[in-house]
C-alpha positions in Angstrom: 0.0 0.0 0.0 1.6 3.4 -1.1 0.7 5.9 2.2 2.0 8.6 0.1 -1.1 8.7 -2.1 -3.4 8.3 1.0 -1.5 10.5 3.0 -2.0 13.7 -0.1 -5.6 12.1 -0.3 -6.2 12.8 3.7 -4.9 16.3 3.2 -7.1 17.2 0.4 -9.9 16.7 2.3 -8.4 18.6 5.6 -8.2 21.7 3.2 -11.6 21.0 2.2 -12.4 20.8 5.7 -10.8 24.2 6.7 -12.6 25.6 4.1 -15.9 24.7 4.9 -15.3 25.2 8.9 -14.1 28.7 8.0 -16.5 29.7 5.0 -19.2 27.5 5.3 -20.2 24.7 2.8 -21.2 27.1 0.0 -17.8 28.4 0.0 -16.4 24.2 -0.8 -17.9 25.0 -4.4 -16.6 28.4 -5.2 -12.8 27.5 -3.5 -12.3 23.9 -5.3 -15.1 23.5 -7.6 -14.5 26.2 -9.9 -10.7 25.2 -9.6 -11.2 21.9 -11.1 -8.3 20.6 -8.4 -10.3 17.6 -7.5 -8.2 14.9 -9.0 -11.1 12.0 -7.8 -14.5 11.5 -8.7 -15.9 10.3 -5.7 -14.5 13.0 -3.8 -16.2 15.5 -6.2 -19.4 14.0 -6.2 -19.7 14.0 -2.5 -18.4 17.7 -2.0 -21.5 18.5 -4.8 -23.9 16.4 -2.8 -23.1 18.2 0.4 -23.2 21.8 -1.3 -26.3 21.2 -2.6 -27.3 20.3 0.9 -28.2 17.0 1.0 -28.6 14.9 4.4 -26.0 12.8 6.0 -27.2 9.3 5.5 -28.6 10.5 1.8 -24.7 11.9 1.1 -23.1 8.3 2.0 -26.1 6.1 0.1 -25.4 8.2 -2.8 -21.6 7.8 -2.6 -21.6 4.3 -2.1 -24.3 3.6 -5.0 -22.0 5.9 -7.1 -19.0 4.1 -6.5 -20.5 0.9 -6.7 -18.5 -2.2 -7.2 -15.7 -0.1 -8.9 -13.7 0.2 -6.3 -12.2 -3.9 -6.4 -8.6 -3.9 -4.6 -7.7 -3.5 -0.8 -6.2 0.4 -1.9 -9.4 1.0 -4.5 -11.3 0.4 -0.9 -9.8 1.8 1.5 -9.2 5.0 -0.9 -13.1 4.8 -1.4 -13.5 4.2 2.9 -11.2 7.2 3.3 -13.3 9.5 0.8 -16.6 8.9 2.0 -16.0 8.9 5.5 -14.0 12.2 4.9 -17.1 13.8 3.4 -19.2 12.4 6.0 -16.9 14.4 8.6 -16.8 17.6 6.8 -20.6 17.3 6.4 -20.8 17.1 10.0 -18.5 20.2 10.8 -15.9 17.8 12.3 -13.1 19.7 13.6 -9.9 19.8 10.8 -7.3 18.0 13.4 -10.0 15.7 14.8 -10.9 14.6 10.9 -7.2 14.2 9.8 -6.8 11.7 12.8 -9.7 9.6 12.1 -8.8 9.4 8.5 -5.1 8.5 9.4 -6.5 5.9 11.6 -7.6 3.9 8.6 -4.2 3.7 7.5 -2.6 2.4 10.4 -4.9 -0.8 10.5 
């Protein structure tokens, strides 16, 4: 497992967390939307579901019917774990250091 990827994959979403716990969700789509810096697609698709101010459990039904069975190997998976569960925090307002170590927890099991 390359922790390099996951590692720049768990800071993307603490940025998108600052954001949002400084601006306010709104703000998630005029910082990285427009930007078009959102390398995966899961990751954009939940950030657009929680702009458009959708509900938690809705968010996470929605990302895991989007993603589907694409996601195959033990990296595809956890990647996709790391994603959703990072939106899911964000969503929630989950403080940025708080978020980071949950996320890093994945990585250490």
């Amino acid at each position: 497992m390359d922790k390099n990827n996951f590692t720049s994959l768990i800071q993307t979403i603490c940025r998108l967390s600052v954001i949002a716990r400084e601006s306010g969700l709104l703000a998630l789509d005029e910082e990285w939307g427009e930007r078009g810096e959102i390398e995966d697609a899961l990751l954009e698709y939940g950030l657009s579901l929680i702009v458009d101010g959708m509900f938690g459990e809705t968010v996470r039904e929605m990302m895991e019917a989007k993603a589907g069975d694409t996601y195959k190997t033990t990296e595809e998976l956890l990647r996709k774990k790391i994603v959703i569960e990072g939106i899911m925090l964000i969503h929630d307002g989950e403080p940025t250091e708080s978020l980071k170590e949950k996320l890093c927890s994945y990585l250490d099991g």
